[in-house]
Backbone bond lengths (Angstrom), bond angles and torsions (degrees), N, CA, C in turn:
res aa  C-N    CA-C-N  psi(-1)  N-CA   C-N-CA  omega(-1)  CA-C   N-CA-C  phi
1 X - - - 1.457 - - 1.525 107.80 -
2 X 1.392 115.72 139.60 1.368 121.20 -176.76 1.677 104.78 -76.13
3 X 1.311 76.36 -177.80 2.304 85.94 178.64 1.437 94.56 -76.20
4 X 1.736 112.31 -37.61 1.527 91.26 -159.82 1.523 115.46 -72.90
5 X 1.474 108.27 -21.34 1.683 104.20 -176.05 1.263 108.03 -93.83
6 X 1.631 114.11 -14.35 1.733 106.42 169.58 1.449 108.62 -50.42
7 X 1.654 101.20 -56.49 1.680 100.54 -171.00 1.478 119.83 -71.39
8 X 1.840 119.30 -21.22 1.318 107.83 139.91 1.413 138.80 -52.78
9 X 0.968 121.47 -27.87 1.734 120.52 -167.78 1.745 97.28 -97.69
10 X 1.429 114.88 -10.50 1.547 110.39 169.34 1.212 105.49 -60.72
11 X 1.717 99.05 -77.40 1.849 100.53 156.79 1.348 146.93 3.88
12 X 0.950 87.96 -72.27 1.833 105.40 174.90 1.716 104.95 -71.55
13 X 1.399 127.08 -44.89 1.121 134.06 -166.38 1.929 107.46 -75.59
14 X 1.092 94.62 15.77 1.643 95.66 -173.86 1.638 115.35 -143.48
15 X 1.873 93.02 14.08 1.643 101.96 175.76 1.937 109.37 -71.46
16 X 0.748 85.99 176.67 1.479 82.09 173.25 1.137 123.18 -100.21
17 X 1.826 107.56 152.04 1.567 116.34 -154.19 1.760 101.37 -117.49
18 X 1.725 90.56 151.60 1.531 96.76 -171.75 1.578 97.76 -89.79
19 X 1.325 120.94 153.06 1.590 122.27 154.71 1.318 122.44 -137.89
20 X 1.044 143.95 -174.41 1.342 156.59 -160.40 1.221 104.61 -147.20
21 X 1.619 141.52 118.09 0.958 132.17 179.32 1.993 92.87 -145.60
22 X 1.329 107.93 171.95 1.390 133.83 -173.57 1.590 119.50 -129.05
23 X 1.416 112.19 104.25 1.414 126.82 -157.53 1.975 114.07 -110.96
24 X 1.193 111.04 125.96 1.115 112.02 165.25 1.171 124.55 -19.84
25 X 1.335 149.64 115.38 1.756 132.24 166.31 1.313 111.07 -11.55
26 X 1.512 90.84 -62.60 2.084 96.43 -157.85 1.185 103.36 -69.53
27 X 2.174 144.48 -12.07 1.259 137.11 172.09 1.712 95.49 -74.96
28 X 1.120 121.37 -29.17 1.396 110.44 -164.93 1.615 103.01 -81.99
29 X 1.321 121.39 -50.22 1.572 118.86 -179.70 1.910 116.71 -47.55
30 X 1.429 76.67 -53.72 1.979 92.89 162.09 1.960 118.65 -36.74
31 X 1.418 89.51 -64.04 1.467 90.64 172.32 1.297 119.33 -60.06
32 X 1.720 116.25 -49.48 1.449 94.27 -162.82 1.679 112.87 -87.49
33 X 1.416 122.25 12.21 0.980 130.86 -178.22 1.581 96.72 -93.47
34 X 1.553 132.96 -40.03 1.327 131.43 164.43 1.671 105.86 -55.96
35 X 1.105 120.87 -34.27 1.765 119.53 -166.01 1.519 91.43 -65.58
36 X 1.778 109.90 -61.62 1.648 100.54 -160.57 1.562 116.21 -64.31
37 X 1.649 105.88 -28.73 1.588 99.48 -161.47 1.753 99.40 -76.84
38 X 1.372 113.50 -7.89 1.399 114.07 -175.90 1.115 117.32 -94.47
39 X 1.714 120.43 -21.30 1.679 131.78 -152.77 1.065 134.73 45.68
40 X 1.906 110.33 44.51 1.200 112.81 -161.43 1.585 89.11 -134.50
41 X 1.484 114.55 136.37 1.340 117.68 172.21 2.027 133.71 -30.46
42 X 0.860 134.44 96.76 1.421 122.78 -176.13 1.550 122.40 -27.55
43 X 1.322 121.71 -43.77 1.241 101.52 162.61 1.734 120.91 -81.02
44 X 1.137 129.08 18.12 1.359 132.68 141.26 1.427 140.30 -70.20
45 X 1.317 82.39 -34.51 1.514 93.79 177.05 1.519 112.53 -82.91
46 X 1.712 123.70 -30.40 1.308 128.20 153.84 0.948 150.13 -27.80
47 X 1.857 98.29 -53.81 1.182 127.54 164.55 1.613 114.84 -55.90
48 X 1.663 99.23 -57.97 1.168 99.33 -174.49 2.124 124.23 -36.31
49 X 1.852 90.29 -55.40 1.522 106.70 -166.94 1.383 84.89 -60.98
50 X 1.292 136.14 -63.55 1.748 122.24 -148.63 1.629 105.30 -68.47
51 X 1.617 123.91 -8.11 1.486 108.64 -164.85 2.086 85.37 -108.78
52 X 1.482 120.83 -6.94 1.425 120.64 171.85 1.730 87.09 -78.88
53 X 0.993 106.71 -56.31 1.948 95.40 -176.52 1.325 130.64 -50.16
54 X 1.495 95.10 -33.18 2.041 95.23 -172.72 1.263 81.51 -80.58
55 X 1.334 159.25 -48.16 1.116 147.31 -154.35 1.952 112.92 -57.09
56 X 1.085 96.15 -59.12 1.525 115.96 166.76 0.991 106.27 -54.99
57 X 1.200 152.46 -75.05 1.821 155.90 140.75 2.022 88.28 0.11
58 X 0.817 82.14 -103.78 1.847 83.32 177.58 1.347 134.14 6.43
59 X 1.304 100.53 -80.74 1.514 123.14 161.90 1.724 128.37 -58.89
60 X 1.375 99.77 -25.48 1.853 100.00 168.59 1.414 101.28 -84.65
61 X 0.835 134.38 -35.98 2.047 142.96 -149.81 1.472 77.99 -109.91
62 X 1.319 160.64 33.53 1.466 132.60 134.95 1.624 99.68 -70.30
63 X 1.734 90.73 130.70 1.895 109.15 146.67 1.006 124.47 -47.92
């Protein structure tokens, strides 16, 4: 693989991914009560909390 499609296929390899996941009642009321009082789509607001979490996850678990 060349440089140019390495650094393409990095690219591409770092779009964002769909999932399917299964949430407590009370995570789901939480969210969509954060979606309306914010006016921001429910899976936005999802996104948001799980990519504030891996971050935190992240930063304790560095070697």
């Amino acid at each position: 693989m060349g440089k140019k499609a390495s650094v393409q296929f990095q690219y591409l390899s770092r779009k964002p991914q769909r999932i399917t996941i299964t949430l407590p009642w009370s995570t789901y009321q939480s969210l969509l009560r954060a979606s309306d009082q914010q006016g921001r789509s429910l899976s936005n607001v999802a996104a948001y909390w799980l990519e504030r979490e891996a971050e935190t996850w992240k930063r304790s678990h560095v070697t």
